[in-house]
C-alpha positions as CSV (number, residue, x, y, z in Angstrom):
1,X,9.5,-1.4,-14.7
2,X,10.6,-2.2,-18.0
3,X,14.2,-2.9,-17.0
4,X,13.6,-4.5,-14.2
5,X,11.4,-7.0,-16.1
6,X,13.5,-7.3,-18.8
7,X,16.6,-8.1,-16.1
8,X,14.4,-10.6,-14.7
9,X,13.5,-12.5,-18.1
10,X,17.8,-12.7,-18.7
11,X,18.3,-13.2,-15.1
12,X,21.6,-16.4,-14.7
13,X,19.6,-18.6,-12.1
14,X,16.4,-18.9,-10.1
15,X,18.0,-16.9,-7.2
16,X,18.9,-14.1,-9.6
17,X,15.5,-14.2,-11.1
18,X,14.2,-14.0,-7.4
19,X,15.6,-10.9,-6.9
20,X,15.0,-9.1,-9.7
21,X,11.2,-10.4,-9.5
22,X,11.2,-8.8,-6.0
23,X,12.6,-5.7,-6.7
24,X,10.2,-5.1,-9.9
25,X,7.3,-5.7,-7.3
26,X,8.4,-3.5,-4.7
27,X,9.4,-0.7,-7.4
28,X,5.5,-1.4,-9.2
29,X,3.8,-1.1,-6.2
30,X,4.9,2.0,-5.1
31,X,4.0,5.7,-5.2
32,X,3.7,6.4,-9.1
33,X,3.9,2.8,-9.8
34,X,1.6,0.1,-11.9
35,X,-0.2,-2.0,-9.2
36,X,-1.3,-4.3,-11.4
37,X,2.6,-5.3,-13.0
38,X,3.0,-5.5,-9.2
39,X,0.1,-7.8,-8.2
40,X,1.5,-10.0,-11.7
41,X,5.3,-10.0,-10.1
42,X,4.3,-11.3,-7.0
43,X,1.6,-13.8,-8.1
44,X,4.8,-15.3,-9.8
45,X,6.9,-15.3,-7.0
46,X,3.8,-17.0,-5.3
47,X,3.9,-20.2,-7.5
48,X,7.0,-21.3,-6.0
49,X,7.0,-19.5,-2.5
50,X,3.3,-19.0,-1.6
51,X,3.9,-19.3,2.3
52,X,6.5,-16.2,2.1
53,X,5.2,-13.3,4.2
54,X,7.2,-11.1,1.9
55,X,5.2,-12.9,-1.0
56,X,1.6,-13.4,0.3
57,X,1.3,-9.8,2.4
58,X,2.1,-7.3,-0.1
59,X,0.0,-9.1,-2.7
60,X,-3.1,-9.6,0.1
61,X,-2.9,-5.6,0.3
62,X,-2.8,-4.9,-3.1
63,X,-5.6,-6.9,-4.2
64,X,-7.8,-5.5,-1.5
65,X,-6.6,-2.1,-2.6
66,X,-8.0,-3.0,-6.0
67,X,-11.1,-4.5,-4.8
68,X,-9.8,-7.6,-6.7
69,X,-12.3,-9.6,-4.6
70,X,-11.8,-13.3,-7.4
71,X,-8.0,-12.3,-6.8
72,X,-7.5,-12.1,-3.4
73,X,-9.7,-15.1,-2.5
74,X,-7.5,-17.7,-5.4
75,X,-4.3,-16.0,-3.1
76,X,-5.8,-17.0,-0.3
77,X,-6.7,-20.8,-1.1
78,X,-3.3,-20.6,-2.4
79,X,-1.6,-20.0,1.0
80,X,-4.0,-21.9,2.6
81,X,-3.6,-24.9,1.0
82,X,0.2,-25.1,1.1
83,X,0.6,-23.6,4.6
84,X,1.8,-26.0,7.0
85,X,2.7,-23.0,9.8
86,X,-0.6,-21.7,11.9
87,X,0.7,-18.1,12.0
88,X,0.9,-18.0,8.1
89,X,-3.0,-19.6,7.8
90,X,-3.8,-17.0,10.6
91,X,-2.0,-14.0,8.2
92,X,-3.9,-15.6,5.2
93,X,-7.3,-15.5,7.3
94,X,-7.2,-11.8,8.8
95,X,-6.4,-10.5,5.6
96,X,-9.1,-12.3,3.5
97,X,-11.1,-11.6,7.0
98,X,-10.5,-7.1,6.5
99,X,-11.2,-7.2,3.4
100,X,-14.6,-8.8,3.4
101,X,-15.8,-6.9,6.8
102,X,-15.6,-4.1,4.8
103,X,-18.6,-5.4,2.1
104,X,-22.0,-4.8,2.3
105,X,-23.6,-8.2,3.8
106,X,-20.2,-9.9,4.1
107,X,-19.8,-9.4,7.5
108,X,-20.9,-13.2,8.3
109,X,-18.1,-14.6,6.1
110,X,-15.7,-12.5,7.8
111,X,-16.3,-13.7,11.1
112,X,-16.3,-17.6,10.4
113,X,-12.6,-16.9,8.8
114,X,-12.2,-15.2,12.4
115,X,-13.2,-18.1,14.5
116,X,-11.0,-20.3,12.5
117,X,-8.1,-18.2,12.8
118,X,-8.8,-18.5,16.5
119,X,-9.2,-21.6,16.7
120,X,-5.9,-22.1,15.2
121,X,-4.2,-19.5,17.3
122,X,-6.8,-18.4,20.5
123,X,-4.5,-15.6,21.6
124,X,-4.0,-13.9,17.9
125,X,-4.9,-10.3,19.5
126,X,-5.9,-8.7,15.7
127,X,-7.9,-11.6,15.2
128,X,-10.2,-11.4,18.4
129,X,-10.1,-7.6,17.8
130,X,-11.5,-7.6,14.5
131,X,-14.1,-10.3,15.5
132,X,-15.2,-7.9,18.1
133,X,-15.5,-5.4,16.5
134,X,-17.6,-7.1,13.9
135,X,-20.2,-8.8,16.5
136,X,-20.1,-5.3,18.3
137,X,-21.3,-3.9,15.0
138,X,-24.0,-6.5,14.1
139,X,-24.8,-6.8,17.5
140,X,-24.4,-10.2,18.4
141,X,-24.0,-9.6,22.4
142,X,-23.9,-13.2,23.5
143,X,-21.1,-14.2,21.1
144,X,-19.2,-11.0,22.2
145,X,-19.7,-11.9,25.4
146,X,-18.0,-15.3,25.3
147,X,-15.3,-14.1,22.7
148,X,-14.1,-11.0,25.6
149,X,-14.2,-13.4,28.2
150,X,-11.8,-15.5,26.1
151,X,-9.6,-12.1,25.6
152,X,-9.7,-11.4,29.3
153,X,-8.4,-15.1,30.1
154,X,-5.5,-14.8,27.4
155,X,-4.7,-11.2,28.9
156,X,-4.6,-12.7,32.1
157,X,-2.4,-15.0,31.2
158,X,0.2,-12.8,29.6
159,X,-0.3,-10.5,32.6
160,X,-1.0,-7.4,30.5
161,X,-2.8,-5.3,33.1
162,X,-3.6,-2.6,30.3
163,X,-5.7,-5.8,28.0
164,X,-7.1,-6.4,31.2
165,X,-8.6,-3.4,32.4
166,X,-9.9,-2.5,28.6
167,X,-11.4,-5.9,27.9
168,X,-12.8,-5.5,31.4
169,X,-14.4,-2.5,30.7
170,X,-15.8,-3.5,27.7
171,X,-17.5,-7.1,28.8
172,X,-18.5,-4.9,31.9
173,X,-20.4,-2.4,30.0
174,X,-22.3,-5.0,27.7
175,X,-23.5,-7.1,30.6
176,X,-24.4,-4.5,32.7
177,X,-27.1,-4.3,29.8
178,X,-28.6,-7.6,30.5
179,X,-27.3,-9.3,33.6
180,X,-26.6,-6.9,36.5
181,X,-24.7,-9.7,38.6
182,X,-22.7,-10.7,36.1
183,X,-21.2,-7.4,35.4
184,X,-20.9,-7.1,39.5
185,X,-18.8,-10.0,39.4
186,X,-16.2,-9.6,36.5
187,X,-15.8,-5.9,38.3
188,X,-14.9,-8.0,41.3
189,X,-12.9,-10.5,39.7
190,X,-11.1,-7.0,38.2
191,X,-9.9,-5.9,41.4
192,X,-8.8,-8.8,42.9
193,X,-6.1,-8.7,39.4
194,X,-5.6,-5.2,39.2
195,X,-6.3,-3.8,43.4
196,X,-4.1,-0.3,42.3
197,X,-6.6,0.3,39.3
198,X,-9.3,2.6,40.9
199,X,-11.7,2.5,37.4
200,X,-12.5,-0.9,39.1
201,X,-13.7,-0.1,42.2
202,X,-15.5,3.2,40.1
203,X,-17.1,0.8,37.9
204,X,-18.1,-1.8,40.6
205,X,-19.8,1.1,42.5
206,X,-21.4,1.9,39.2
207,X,-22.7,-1.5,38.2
208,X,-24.1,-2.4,42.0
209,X,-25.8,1.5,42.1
210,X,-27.8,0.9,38.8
């Protein structure tokens, strides 16, 4: 770390510097390493390159893996207030997003950066995961209701059979709990998709014998 550092502080030109500043986070960050020198490296690097996946995601996961809660959020506002690109503020959202699911009574926070990051990109699949994961969790049904009926259009679109039959299943299951008819009819819309997929039919027979 030491040479690296001290190559970097003698480096000929920005680009040089670049490098080296790189290669002393990389080398800090790894097995054996000094997470905080690499959390300072790359903090650098982030004043003039904040919107640099290379930058912004290995610094996101370090901080979390610090619990550097003050640190990851300035690196978030960071990115967020010089991205121009919706997958970078959807990157900067879903990691500032993980990180606070996994606190105690932060689960709220969590899911407003989710609906943001959705609303900026509807089909981001880790996104709508997470946030359904998290309403699963605190049991917020009706919200988890409309957010897999959003996943089942968007896997519809894309014509992933498999995201169709698992989001299926899942908004089948939860309404079954509450509205009989409605689960009756997303197993029929199901089949009319997916006619070779005999869970359907299984689950139809299921929903209409309760």
């Amino acid at each position: 770390i030491e040479v690296l550092t001290l190559a970097k502080s003698i480096a000929r030109d920005a680009e040089e510097r670049r490098g080296f500043a790189l290669e002393l986070a990389a080398f800090a960050s790894g097995e054996g390493g000094d997470p905080h020198a690499a959390v300072d490296a790359y903090r650098e690097l982030a004043i003039d390159t904040p919107t640099d996946p290379a930058v912004y995601g290995p610094l996101f996961a370090l901080q979390a893996s610090l619990d550097d809660d003050d640190g990851l959020l300035a690196t978030y506002e960071q990115v967020m207030d010089a991205a121009l690109d919706a997958t970078v503020r959807c990157d900067a959202r879903l990691a500032r997003a993980r990180f606070l699911a996994a606190k105690e009574g932060r689960e709220p926070d969590a899911v407003d950066l989710l609906k943001d990051a959705l609303s900026d990109d509807p089909a981001n699949v880790e996104a709508s995961t997470l946030l359904s994961e998290l309403y699963g969790r605190s049991g917020y049904d009706e919200e988890l209701v409309e957010l897999l009926r959003g996943q089942l259009d968007h896997a519809r679109d894309r014509r992933d059979e498999a995201a169709m039959a698992e989001i299926t299943h899942k908004l089948g299951t939860l309404l079954a709990r509450v509205d009989r008819d409605a689960a009756i009819d997303v197993y029929r819309a199901a089949i009319d998709d997916l006619p070779l997929d005999r869970s359907m039919i299984e689950s139809l027979l299921g929903a209409e014998g309760d």
